[in-house]
N, C-alpha and C positions, 0 to 999 in steps of 0.2 A: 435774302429776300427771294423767294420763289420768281423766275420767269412765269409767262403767262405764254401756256404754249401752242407752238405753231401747230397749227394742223393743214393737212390735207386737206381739200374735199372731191369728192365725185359723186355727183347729181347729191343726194341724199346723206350720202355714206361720208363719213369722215374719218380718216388715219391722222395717228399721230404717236409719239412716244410721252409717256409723263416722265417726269426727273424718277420720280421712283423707278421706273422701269431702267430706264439710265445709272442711277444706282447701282441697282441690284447686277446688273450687265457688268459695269465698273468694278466691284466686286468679286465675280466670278470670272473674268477674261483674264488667260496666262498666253503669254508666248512661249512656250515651251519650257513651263518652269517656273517662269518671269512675270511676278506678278506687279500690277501698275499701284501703284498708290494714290487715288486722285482724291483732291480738296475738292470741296464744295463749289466754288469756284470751275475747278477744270470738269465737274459731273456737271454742272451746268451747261457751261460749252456744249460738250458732247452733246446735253438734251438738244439743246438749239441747233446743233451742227446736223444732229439726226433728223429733227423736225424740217429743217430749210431744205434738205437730199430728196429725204420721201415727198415734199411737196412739190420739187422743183420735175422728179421724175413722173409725180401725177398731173402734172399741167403740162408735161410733154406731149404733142400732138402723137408723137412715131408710139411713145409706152401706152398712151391712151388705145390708139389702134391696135397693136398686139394683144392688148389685158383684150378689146373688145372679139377680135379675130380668135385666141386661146378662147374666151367663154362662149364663141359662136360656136366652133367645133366639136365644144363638148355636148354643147347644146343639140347639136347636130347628129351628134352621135348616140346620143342618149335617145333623140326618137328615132331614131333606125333598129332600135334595139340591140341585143348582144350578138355578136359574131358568134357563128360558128365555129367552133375549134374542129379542127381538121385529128381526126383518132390518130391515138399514139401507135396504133399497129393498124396498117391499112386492109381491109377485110379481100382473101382472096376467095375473091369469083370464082373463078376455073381452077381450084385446088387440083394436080393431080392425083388420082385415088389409088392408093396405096393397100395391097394386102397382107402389112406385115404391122401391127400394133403395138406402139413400143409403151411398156408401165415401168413403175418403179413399185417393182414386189420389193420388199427386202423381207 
C-alpha cells in the first residue's frame, strides 16, 4: 500500500520525492560493484526517510537563510551585468619599435 508522501514546502513551492523516484534511485545505486536489493517495503522506508531529510532541512531556519542569501547574490549579480574579463594577452602601450621584421617565408 503506497505511503502518502511527505513533502516539503517553501512559500508556494513544494519538494518531495515519489516512491517511484525512490525506486528507480533503488535500482540504479551500486557501492562500487554492490548492488542493493530492496523489497517494497525497504523502497518505501527510503521514500519516507528521503521525504522527512529534505523537509526537515527546508524548515531549517540557518538552510532557509543560505537558499535565500545564494539566490540574493545571484540576483544580485545578474543586475550588475557581466564582468569584464580581463584579455588573455594584455595590450602593450609603449611597445618598443623595432627595425628588424621577423615572417615565416618558408
Amino acid at each position: 500500500m503506497p505511503q502518502p508522501v511527505i513533502q516539503a514546502q517553501v512559500g508556494t513551492m513544494k519538494f518531495g520525492v515519489t516512491e517511484a523516484q525512490a525506486r528507480a534511485f533503488a535500482q540504479s545505486w551500486d557501492s562500487g560493484g554492490i548492488k542493493m536489493i530492496l523489497d517494497n517495503t525497504s523502497i518505501s522506508f527510503a521514500n519516507a526517510w528521503a521525504n522527512i531529510a529534505l523537509k526537515s532541512a527546508l524548515e531549517n531556519p540557518e538552510v532557509q537563510m543560505a537558499i535565500f542569501k545564494y539566490v540574493y547574490d545571484k540576483m544580485k549579480a545578474a543586475k550588475a551585468g557581466p564582468t569584464q574579463a580581463s584579455p588573455a594577452v594584455p595590450p602593450q602601450a609603449n611597445a618598443a619599435k623595432s627595425g628588424l621584421i621577423l615572417t615565416d617565408a618558408s
